[in-house]
C-alpha positions in Angstrom: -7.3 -16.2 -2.6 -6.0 -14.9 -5.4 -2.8 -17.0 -5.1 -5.3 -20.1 -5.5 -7.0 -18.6 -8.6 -3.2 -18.6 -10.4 -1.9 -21.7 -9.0 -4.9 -23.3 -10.4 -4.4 -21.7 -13.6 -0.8 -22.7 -13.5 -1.9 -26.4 -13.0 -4.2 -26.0 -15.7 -2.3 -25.1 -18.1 0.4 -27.6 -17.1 -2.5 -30.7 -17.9 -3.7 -29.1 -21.3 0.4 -28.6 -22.4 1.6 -31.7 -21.4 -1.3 -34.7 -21.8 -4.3 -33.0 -23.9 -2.5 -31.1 -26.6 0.0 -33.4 -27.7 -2.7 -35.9 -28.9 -3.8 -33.2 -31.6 -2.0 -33.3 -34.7 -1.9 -29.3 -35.3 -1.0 -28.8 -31.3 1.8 -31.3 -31.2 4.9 -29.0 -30.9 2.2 -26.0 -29.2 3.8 -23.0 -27.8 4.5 -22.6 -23.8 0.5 -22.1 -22.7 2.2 -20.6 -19.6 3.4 -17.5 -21.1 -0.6 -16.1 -21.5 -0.8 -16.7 -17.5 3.0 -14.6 -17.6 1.9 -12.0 -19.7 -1.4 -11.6 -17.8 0.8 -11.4 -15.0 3.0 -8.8 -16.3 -0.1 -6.8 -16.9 -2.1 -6.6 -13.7 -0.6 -4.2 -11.6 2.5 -5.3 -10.2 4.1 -6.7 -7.1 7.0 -7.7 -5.7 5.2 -11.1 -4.9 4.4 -11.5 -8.9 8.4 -12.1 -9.4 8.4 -14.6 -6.7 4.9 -15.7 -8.6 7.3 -16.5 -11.9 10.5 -17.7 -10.2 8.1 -20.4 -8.7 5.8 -21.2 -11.9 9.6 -21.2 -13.5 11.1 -23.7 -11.5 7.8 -26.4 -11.6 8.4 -26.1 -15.7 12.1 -27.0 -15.0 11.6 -29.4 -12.9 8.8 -31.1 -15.4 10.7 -30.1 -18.8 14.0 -31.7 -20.2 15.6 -28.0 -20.8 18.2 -27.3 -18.8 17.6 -25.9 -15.1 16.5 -22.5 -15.4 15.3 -21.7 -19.3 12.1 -21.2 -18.2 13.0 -19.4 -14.9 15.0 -16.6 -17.1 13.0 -16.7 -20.2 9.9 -15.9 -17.8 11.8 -13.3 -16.0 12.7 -11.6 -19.5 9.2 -11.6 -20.4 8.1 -10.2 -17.3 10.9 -7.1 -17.4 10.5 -6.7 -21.3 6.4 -6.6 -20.7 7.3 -4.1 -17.4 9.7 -2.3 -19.4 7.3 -2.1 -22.5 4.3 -0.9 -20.7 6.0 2.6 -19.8 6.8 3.3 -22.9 4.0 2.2 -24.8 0.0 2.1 -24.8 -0.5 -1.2 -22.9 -3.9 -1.8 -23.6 -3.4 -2.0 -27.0 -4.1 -5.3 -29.0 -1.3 -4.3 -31.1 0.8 -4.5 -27.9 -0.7 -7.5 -26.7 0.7 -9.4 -30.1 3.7 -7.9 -30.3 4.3 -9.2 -26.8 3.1 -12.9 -27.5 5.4 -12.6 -30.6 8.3 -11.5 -28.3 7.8 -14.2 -25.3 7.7 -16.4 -27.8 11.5 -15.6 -29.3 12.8 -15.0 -26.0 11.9 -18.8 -24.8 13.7 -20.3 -28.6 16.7 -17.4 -28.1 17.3 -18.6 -24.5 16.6 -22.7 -26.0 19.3 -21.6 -28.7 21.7 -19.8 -26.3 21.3 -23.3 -24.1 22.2 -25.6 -27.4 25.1 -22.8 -28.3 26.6 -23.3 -24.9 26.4 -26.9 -24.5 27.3 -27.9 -28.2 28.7 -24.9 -30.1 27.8 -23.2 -33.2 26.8 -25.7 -35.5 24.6 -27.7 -33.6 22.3 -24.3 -33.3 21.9 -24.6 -37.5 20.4 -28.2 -37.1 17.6 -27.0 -34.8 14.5 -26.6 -36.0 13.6 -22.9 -37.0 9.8 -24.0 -38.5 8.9 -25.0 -35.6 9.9 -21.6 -34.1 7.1 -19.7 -37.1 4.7 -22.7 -36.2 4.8 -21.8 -32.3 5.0 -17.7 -33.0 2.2 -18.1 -35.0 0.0 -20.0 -32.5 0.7 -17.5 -30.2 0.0 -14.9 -31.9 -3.5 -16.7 -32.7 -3.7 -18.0 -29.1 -2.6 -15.5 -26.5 -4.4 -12.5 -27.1 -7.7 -14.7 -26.8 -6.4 -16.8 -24.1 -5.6 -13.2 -22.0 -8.6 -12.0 -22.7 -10.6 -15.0 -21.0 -8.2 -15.3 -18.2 -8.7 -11.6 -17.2 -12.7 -12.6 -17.4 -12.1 -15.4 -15.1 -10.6 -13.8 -13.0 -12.4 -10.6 -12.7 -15.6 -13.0 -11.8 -13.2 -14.7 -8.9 -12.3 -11.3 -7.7 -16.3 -10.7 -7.3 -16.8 -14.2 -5.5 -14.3 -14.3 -3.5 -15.3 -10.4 -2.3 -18.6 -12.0 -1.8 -17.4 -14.4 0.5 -16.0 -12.5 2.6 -18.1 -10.2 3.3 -20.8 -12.5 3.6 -18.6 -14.1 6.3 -17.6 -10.9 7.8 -21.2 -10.5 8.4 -22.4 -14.0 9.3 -19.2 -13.2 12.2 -20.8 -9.6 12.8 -23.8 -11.2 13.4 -22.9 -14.0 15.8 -20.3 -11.3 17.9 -24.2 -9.5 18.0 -26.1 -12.3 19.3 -23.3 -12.6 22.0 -23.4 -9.5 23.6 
């Protein structure tokens, strides 16, 4: 059930990335919207299932992007091990920590998008790239994913309850006929 809850987010995200904030003038060149579900992720307690959970969100944004195959794969991973790495050192339920982190997955996507342009066209072509749009994006993150964490966590916290309903309510609805059985 939970799987659903994230997939659905995933596909969310996807729709309000790639059709519904382009047509805004301030959200044109928005950050990656999938690195709040990533960082909410890498905070929930951890799984092996969770690396398969970004290798998979990874390869749809490759498939749908025109980066080369596998940016976002390893610039999700790095976030993920940076975030895992992060949170034994330091306080993770800080909202200090929560903005340095959308600061950092932020400059990991443009350092592996620079690394990328480095490889494929060498040194100069990386001065011709954009770096404003880099403090434009940083900045909307750091505006955009500590909210945008916060109300995922909410959201799912209240499917966590449903869903619990459900199946208990079903467990006993199947109690009850097994009862009228016997």
């Amino acid at each position: 059930m939970n799987a659903f809850f994230f997939i659905t987010l995933t596909l969310f995200f996807i729709v309000i990335q790639t059709i519904i904030l382009p047509t805004f003038l301030w959200f044109d060149q928005c950050f990656d919207l999938l690195i709040i579900e990533i960082l909410f992720l890498s905070f929930i307690p951890s799984h092996y299932s969770m690396v398969l959970a970004i290798i998979a969100i990874g390869c749809l944004m490759d498939s749908i992007s025109g980066v080369p195959f596998g940016h976002y794969i390893f610039s999700y991973l790095w976030v993920y091990i940076i975030v895992q790495i992060a949170k034994q050192l330091l306080f993770q339920r800080s909202t200090v920590f929560i903005f340095i982190m959308s600061i950092v997955s932020i400059s990991i996507q443009h350092g592996f998008l620079l690394f990328s342009v480095f490889v494929q066209n060498g040194v100069d072509a990386i001065w011709e790239l954009n770096f404003t749009l880099l403090i434009r994006q940083i900045f909307w993150g750091v505006v955009f994913i500590p909210p945008g964490i916060w109300l995922i966590n909410i959201f799912w916290q209240k499917w966590i309850l449903k869903t619990k309903f459900l199946q208990n309510s079903v467990f006993q609805n199947t109690e009850d006929r097994i009862d009228r059985i016997q």
